[in-house]
C-alpha positions in Angstrom: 40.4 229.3 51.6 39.1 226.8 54.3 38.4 223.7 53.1 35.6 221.2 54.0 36.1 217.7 54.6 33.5 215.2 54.2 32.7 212.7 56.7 31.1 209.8 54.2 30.3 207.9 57.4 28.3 211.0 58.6 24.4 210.0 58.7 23.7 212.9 56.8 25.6 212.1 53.8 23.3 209.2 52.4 23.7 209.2 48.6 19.6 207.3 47.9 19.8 205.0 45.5 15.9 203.5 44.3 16.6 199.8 43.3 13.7 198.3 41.8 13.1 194.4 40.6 10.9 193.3 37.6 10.3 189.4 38.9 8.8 187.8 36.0 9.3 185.3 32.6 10.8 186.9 29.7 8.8 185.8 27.1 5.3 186.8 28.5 3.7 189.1 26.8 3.1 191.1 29.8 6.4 191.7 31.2 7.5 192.4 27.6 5.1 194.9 27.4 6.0 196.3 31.2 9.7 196.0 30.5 9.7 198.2 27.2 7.3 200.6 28.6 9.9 200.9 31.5 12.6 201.2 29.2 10.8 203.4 27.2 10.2 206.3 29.4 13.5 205.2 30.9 12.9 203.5 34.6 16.0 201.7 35.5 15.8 198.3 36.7 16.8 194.8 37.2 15.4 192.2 35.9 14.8 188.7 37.8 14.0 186.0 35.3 11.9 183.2 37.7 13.1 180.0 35.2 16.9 180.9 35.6 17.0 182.3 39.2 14.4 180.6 40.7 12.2 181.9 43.1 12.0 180.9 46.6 9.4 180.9 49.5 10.3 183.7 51.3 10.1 186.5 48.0 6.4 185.1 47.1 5.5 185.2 51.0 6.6 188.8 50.9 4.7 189.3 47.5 1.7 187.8 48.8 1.8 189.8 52.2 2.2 193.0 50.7 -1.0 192.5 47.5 -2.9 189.4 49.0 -3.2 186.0 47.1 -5.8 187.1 45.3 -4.1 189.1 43.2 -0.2 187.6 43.3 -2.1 184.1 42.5 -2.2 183.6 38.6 -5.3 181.2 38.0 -5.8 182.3 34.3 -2.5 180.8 33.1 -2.2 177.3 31.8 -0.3 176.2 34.8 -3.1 176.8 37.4 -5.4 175.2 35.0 -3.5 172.2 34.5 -3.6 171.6 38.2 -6.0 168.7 39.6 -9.0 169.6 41.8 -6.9 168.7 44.9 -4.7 171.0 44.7 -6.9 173.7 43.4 -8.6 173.2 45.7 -5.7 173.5 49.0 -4.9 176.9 46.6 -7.3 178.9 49.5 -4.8 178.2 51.8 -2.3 180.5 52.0 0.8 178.5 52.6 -0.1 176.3 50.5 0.0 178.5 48.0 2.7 180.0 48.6 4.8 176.4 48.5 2.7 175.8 45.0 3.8 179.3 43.4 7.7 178.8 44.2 7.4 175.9 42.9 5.6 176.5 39.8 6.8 180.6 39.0 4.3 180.7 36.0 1.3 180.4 38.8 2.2 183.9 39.8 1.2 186.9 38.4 3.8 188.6 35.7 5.3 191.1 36.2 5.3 191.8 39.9 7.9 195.1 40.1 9.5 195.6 43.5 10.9 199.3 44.5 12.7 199.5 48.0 11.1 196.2 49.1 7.7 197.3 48.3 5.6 195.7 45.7 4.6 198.9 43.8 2.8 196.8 40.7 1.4 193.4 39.6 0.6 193.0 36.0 1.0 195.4 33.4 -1.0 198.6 33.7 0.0 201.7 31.6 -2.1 204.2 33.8 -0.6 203.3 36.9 2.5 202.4 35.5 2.4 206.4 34.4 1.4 207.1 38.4 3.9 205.2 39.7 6.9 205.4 37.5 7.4 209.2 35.9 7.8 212.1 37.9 4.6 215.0 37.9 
């Protein structure tokens, strides 16, 4: 009987592991929603709670260069409301912005759910959490 004798630093033998990050606040309603229905259909992730572990320049930099500020920019909340005119109104700049939303981690849109280092969602969605997150 020959035996065979694995080489685990072979590049071949890559076990692929999907790591994915919900980044939100645990008691919004939208990540509680997001969360259960991951949980639910049984998507394994990590959670990142902004309040406890912070969140610093270069994660909203990469969130805002892979969806645009548009859309990782949360101007419905209470925080952006709260915020005088002046800084409203430096919001169209993009480092600006960026400083603001580290900062101030309710100002950005909840959940944002990172897979591999891609942003694959930014709010809650059910349709394409379903295209995104189960298989067929």
């Amino acid at each position: 009987m020959q035996r065979m004798i694995l080489d685990v630093n072979h590049p071949l033998n890559i076990s692929y592991t999907c790591t994915m990050v919900v980044y939100g606040i645990p008691n919004c309603n939208t990540v509680k929603k997001a969360r259960t229905w991951l949980e639910d259909n049984g998507v394994d992730y990590t959670f990142h709670n902004y309040k406890k572990e912070g969140v610093s320049i270069e994660m909203v930099t990469r969130f805002v260069d892979q969806k645009g500020l548009d859309i990782v920019l949360n101007k419905r909340g209470t925080t952006y409301r709260k915020l005088d005119e002046t800084t409203k109104d430096q919001m169209t700049n993009i480092d600006a912005a960026i400083r603001v939303m580290s900062e101030n981690p309710s100002m950005i849109k909840r959940p944002i759910i990172v897979r591999d280092n891609a942003v694959v969602a930014v709010g809650f969605d059910e349709n394409h959490f379903k295209a995104t997150f189960t298989a067929g």
